[in-house]
N, CA, C and O atoms as a DFTB+ gen file, in Angstrom:
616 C
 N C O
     1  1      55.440     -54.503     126.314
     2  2      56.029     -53.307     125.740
     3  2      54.945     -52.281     125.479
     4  3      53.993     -52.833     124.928
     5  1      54.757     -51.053     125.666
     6  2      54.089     -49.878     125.641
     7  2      54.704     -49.289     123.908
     8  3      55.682     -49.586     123.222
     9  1      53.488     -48.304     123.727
    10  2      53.764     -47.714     122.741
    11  2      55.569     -47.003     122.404
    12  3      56.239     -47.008     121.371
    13  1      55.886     -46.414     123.914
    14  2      57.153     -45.925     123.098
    15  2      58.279     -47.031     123.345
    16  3      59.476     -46.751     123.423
    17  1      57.743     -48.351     123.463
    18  2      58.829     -49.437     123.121
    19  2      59.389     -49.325     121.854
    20  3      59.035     -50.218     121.083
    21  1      60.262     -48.383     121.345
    22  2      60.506     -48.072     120.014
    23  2      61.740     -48.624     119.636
    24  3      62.644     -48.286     120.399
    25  1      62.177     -49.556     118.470
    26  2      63.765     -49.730     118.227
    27  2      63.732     -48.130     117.152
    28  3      62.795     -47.385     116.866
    29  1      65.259     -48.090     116.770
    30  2      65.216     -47.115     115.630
    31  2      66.890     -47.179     114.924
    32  3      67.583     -46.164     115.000
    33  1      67.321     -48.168     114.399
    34  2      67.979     -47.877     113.247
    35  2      68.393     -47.487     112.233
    36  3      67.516     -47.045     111.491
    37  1      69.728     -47.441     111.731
    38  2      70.166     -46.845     110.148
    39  2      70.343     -48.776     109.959
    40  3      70.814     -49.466     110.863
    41  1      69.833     -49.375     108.556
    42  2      70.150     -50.439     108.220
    43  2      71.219     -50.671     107.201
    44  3      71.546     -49.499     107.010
    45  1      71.968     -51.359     106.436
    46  2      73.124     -51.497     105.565
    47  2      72.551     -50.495     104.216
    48  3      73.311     -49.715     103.642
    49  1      71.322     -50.641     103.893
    50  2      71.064     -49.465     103.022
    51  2      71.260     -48.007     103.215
    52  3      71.532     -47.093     102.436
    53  1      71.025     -48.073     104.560
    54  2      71.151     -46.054     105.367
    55  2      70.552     -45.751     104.913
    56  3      70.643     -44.870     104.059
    57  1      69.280     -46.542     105.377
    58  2      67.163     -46.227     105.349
    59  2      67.221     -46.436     107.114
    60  3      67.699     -47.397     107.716
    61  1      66.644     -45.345     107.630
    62  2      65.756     -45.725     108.619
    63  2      65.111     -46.739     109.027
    64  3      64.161     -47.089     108.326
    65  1      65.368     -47.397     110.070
    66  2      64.689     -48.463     110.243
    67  2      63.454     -48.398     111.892
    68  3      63.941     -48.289     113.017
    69  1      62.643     -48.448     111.769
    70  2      61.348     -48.302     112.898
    71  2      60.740     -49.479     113.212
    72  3      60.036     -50.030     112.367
    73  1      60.933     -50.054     114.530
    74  2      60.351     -51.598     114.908
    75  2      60.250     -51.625     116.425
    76  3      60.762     -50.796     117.176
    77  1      59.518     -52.692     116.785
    78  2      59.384     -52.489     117.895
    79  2      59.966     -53.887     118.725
    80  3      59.658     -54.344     119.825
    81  1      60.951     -54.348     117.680
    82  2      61.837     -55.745     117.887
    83  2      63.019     -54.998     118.066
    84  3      62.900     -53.774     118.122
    85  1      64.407     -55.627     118.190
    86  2      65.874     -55.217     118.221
    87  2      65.887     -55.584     116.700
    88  3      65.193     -56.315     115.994
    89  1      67.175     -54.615     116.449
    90  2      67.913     -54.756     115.218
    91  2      68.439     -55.920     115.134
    92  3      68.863     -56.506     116.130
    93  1      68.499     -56.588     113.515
    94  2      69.528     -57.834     113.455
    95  2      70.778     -57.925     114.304
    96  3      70.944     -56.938     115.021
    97  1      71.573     -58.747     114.384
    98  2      72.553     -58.724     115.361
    99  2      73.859     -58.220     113.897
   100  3      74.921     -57.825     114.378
   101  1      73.832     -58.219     112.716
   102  2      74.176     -57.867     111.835
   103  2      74.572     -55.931     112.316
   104  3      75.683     -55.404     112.370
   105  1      73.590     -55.475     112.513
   106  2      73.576     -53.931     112.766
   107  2      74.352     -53.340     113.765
   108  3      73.823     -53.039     114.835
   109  1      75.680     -53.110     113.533
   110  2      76.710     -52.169     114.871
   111  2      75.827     -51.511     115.565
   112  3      74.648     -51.209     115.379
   113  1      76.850     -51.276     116.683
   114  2      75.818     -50.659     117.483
   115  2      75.794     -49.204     117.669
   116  3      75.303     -48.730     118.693
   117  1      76.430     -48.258     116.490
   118  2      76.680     -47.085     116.249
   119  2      75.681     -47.103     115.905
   120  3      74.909     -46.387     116.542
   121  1      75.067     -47.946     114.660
   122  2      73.882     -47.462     114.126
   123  2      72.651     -47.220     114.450
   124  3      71.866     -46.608     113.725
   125  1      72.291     -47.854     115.976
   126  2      71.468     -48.324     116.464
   127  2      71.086     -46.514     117.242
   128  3      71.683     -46.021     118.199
   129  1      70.031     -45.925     116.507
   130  2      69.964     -44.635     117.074
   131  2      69.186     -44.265     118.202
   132  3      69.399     -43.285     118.916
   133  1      67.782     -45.545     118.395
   134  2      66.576     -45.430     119.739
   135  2      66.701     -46.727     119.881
   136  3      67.169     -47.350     118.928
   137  1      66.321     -47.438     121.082
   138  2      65.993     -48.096     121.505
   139  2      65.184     -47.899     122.723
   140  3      65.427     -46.748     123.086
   141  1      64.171     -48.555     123.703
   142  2      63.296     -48.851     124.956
   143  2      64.462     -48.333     125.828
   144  3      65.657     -48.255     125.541
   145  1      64.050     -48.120     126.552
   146  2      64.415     -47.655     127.643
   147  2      65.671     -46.266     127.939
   148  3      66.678     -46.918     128.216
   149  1      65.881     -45.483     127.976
   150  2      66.985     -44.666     127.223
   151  2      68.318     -45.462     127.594
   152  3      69.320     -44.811     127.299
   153  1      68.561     -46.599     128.118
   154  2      69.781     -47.137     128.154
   155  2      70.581     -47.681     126.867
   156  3      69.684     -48.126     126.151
   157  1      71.805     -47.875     126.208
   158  2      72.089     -48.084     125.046
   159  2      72.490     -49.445     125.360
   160  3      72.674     -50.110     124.340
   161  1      72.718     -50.179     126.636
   162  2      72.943     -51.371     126.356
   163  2      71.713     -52.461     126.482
   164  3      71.744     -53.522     127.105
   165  1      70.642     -51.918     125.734
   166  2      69.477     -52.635     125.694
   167  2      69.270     -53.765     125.104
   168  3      68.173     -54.321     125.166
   169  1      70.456     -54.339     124.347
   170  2      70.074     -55.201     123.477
   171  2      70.903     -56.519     123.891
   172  3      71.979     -56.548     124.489
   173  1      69.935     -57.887     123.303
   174  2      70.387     -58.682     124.104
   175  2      72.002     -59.127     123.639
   176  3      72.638     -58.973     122.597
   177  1      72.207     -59.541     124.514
   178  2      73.552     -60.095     124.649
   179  2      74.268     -61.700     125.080
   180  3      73.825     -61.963     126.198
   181  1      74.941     -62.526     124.734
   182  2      75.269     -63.176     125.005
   183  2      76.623     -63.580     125.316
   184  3      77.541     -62.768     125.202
   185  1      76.867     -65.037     125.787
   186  2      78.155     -64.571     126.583
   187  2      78.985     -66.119     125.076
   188  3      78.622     -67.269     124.829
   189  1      80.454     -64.981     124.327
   190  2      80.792     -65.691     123.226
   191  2      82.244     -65.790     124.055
   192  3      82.858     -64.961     124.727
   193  1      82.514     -67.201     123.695
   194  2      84.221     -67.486     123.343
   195  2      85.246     -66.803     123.275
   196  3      85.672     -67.135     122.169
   197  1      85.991     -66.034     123.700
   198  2      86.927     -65.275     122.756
   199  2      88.104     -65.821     122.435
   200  3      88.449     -66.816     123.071
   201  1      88.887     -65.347     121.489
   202  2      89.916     -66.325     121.137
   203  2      90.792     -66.846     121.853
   204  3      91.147     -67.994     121.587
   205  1      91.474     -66.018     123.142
   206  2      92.115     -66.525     124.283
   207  2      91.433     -67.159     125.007
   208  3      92.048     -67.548     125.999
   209  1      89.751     -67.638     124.934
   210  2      90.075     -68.913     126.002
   211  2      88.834     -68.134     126.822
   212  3      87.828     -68.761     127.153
   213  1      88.989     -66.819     127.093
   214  2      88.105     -65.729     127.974
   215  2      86.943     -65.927     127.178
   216  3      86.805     -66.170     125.979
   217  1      85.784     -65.701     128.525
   218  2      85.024     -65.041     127.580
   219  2      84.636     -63.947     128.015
   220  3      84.956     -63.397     129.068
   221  1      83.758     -63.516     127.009
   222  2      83.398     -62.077     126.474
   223  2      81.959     -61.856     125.876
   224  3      81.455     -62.511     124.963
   225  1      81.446     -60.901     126.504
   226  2      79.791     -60.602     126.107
   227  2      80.182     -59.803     124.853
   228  3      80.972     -58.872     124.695
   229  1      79.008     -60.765     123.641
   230  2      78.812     -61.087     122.675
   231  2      77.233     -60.458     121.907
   232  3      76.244     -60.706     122.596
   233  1      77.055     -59.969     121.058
   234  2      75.954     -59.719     120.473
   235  2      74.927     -60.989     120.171
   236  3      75.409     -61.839     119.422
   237  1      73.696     -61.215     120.607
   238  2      72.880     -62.616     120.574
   239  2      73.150     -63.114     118.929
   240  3      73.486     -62.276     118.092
   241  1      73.001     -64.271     118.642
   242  2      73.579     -64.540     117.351
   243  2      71.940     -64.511     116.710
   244  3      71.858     -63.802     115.708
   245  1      70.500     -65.242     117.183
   246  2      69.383     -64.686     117.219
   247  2      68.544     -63.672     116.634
   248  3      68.017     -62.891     117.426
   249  1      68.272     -63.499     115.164
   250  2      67.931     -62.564     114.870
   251  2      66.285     -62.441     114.568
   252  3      65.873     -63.077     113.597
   253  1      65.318     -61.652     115.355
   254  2      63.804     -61.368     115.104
   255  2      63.712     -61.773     113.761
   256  3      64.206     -61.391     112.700
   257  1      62.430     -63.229     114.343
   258  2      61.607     -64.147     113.129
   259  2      60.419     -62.623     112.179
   260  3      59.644     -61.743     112.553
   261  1      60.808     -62.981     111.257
   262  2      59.973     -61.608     110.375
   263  2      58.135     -62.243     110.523
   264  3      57.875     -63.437     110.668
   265  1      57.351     -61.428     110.465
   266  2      56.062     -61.796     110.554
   267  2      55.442     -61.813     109.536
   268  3      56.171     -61.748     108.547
   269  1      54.183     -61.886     109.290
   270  2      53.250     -62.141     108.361
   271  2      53.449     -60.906     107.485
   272  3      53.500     -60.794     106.260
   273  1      53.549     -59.993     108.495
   274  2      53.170     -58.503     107.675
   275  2      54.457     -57.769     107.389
   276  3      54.418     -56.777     106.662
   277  1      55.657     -58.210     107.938
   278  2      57.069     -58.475     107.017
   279  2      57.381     -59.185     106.290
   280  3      58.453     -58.831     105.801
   281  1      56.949     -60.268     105.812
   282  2      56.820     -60.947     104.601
   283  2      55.913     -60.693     103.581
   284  3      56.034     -61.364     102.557
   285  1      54.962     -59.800     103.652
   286  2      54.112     -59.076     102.946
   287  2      54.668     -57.957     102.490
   288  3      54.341     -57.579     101.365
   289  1      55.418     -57.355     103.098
   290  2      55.906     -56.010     102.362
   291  2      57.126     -56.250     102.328
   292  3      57.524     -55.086     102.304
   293  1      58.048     -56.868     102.307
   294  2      59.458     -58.189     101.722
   295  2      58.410     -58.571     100.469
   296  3      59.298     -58.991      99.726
   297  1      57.690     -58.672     100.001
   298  2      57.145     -59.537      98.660
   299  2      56.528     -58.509      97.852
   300  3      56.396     -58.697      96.642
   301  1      55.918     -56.840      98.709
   302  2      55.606     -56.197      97.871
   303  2      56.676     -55.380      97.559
   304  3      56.644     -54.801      96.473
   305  1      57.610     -55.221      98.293
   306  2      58.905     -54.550      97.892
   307  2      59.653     -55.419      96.740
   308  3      60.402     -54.737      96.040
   309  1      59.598     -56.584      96.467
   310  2      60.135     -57.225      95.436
   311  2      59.522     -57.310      94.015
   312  3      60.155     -57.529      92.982
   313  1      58.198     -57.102      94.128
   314  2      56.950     -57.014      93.227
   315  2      57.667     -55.321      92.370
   316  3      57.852     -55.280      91.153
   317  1      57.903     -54.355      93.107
   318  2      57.749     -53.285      93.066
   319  2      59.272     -52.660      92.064
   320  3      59.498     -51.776      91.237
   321  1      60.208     -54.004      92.930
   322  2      61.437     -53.605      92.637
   323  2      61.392     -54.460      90.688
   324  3      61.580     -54.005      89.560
   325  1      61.034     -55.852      91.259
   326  2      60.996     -56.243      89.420
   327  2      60.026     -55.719      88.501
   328  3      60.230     -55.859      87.295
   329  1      59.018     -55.146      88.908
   330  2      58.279     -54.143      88.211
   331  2      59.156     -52.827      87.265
   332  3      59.338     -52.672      86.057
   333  1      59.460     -52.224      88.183
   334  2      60.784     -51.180      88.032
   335  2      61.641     -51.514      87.195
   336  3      61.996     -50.687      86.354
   337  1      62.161     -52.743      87.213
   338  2      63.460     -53.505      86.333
   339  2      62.783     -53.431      84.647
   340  3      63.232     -52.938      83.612
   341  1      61.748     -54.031      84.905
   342  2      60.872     -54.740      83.737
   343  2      60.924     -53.231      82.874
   344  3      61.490     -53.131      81.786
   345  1      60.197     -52.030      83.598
   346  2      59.839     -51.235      82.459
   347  2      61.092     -50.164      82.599
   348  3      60.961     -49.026      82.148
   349  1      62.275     -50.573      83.229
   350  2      63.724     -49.709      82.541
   351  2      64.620     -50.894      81.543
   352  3      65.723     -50.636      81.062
   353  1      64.116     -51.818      81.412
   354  2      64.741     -52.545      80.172
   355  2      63.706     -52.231      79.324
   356  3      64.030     -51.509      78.380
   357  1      62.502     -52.580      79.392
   358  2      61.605     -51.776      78.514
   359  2      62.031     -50.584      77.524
   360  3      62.242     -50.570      76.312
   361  1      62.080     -49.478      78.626
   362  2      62.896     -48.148      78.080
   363  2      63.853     -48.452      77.145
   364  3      63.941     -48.271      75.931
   365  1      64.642     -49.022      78.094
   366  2      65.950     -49.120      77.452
   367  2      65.960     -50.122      76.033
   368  3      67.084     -50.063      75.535
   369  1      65.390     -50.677      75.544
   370  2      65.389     -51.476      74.307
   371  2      64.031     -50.748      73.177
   372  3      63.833     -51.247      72.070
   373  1      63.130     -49.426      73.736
   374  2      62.864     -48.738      73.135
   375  2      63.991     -47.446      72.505
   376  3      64.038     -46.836      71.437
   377  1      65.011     -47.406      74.058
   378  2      65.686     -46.231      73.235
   379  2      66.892     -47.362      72.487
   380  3      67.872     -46.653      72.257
   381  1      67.048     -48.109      72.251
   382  2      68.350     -49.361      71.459
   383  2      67.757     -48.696      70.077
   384  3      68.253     -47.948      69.234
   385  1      66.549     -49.274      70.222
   386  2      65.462     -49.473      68.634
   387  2      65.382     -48.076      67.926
   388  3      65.454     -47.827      66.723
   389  1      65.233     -47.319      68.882
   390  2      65.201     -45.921      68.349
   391  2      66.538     -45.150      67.647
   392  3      66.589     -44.527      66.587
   393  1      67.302     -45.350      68.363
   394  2      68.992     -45.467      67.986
   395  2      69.869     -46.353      66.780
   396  3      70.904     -45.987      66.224
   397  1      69.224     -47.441      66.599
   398  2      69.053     -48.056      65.673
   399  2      68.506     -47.413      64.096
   400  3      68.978     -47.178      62.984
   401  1      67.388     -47.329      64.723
   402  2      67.065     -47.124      63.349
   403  2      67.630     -45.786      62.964
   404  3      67.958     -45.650      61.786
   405  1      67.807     -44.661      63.886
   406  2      68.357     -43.352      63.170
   407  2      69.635     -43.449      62.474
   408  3      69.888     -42.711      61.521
   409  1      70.652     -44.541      63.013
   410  2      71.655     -44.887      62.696
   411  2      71.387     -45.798      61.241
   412  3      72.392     -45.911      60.539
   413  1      70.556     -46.231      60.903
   414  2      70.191     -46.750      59.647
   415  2      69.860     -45.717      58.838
   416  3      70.281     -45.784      57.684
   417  1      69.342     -44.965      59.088
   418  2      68.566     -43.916      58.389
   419  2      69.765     -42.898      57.797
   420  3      69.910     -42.572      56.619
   421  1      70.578     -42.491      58.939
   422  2      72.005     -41.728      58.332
   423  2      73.147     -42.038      57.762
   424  3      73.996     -41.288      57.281
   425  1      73.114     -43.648      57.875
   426  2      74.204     -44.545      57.179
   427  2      73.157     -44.067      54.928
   428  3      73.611     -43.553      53.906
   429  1      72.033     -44.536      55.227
   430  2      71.265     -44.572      53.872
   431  2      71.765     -43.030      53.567
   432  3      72.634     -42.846      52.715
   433  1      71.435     -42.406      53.981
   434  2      71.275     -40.326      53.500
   435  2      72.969     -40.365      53.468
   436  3      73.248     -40.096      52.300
   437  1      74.091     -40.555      54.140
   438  2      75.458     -40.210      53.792
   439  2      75.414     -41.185      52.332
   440  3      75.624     -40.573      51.285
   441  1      75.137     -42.737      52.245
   442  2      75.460     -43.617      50.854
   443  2      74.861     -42.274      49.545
   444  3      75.512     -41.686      48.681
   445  1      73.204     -42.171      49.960
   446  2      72.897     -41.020      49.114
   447  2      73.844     -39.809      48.614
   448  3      74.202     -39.437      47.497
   449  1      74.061     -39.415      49.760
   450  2      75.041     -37.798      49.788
   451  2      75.977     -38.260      48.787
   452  3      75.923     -37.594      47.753
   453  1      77.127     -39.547      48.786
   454  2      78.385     -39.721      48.418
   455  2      78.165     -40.453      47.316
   456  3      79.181     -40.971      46.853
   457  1      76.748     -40.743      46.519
   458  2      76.581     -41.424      45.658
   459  2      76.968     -40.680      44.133
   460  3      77.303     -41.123      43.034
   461  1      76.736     -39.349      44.683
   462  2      76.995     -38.945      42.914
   463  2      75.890     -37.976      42.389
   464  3      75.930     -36.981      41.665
   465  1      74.952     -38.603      42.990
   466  2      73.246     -38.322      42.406
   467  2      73.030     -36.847      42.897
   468  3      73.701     -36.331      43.791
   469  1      71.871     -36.138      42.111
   470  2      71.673     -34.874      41.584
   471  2      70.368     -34.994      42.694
   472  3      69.516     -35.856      42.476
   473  1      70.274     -34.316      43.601
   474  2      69.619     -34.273      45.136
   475  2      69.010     -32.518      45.039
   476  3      69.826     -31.680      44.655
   477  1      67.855     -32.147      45.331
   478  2      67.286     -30.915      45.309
   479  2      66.376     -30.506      46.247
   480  3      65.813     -31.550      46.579
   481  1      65.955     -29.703      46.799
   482  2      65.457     -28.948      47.645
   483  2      64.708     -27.497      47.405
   484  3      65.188     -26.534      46.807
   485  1      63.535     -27.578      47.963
   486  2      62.698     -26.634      47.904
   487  2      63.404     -25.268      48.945
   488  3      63.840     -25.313      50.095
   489  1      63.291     -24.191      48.041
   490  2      63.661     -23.239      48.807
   491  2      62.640     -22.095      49.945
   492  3      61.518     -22.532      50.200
   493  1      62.935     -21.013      50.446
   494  2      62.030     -20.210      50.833
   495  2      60.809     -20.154      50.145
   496  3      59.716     -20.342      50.679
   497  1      61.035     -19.839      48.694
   498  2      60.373     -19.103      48.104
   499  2      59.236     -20.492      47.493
   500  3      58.246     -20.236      46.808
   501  1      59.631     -21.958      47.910
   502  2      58.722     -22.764      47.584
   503  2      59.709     -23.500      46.283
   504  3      59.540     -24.716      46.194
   505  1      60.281     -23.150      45.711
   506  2      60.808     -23.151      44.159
   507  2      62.534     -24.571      44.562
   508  3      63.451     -24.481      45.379
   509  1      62.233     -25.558      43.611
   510  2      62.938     -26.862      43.680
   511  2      64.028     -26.170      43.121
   512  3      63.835     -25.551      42.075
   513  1      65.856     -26.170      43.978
   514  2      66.818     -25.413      43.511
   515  2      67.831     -26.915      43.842
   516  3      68.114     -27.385      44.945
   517  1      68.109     -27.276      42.868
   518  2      69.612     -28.737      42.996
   519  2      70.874     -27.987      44.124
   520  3      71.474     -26.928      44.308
   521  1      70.741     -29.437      44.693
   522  2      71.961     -28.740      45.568
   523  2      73.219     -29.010      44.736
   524  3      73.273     -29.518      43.615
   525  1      74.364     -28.505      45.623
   526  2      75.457     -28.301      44.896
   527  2      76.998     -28.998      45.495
   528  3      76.529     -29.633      46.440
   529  1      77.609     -29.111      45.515
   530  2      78.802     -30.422      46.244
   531  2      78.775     -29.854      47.525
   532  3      78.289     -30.549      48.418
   533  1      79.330     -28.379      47.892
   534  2      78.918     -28.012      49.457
   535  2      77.761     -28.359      50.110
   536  3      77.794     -28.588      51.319
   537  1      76.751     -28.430      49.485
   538  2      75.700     -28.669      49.992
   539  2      75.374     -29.598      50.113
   540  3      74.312     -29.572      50.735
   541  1      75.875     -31.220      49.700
   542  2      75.735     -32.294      49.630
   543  2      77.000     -32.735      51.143
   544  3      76.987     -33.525      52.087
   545  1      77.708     -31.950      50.742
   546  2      79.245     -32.361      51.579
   547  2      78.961     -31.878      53.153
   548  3      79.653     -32.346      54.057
   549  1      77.870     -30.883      53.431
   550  2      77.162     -30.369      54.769
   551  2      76.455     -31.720      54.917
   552  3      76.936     -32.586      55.649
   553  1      75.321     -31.913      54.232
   554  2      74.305     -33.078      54.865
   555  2      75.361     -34.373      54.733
   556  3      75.179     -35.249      55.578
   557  1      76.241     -34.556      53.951
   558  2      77.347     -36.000      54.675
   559  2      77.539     -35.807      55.890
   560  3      77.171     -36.677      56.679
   561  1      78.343     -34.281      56.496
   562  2      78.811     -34.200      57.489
   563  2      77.521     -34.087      58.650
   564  3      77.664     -34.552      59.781
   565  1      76.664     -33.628      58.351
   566  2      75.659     -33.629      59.206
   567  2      75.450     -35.723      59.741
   568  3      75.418     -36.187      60.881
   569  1      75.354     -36.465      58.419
   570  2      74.855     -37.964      58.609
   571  2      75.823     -38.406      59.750
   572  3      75.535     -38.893      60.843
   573  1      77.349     -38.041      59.085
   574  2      78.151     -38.477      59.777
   575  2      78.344     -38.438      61.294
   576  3      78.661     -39.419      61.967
   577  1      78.087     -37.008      61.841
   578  2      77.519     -36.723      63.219
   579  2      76.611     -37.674      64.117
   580  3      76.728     -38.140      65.250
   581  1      75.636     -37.758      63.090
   582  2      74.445     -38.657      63.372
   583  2      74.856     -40.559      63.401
   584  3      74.134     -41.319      64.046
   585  1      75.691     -40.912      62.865
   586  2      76.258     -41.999      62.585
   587  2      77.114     -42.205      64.162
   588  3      76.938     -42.960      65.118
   589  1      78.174     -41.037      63.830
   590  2      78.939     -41.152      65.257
   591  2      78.118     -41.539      66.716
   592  3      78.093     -42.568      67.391
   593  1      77.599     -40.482      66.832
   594  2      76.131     -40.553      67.810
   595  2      75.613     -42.078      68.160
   596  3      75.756     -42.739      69.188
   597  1      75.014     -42.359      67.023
   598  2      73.547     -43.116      67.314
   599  2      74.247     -44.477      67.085
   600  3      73.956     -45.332      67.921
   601  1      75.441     -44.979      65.749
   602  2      75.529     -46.184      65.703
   603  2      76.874     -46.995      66.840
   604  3      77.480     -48.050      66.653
   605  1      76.966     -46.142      67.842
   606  2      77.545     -46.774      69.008
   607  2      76.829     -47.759      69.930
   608  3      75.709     -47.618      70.421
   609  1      77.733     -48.853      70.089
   610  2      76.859     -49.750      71.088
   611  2      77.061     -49.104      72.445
   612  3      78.101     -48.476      72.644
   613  1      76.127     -49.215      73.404
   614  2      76.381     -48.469      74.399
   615  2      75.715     -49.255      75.895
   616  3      75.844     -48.708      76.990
């Protein structure tokens, strides 16, 4: 085979596929976009059974032994892929924790808000002014927001 002995497939992912073997026998033959020689019935064939008794040329059942250096990048593609996995559960049980706790934090500030207790705040001007039931009844509704939000399992 010469350099432009080229196969060229779409594979079940519909990734490009570039080799200089035939496609699995798995791969229609729509998909099959280059192959050697510009003829399209390049690929081998065998002669199958058909259900009446006839037979009928058959796609080889035979599919290209993978090599050293397809089993090398089959192992770094798997390396790559549980890598990937590892640090989006990662993520994902940083953002749980994070969600968590805000949802703790606004469950505590609404108990506060609805407790009764005499709650105050520094104003513009620097100067400690007590809030007042609206103003207590905003930061509930604010917790509550925050409650809705964050203490959903998701």
């Amino acid at each position: 085979m010469g350099a432009a002995a080229q196969w060229q497939w779409i594979d079940k992912d519909g990734r490009k596929v570039f080799s200089d073997r035939p496609p699995p026998a798995e791969i229609p033959q729509k998909s099959i976009l280059k192959q050697p020689g510009n003829s399209i019935s390049a690929r081998p064939v065998a002669v199958v059974p058909a259900a009446e008794g006839a037979y009928a040329p058959g796609i080889a059942a035979s599919a290209p032994r993978p090599t050293g250096k397809d089993k090398e990048l089959e192992e770094r593609k798997a390396q790559a892929e549980a890598a990937e996995a590892a640090k989006k559960k990662a993520d994902d049980e940083r953002q749980a924790k994070v969600r968590a706790e805000n949802c703790e934090r606004a469950r505590q500030a609404k108990a506060a808000m609805t407790s009764g207790q005499l709650f105050s705040q520094n104003n513009a001007q620097g100067e400690r002014v007590f809030m007042d039931e609206t103003a207590k009844a905003a930061e509930a509704r604010r917790a509550d927001n925050v409650i809705a939000s964050e203490c959903t399992s998701r």
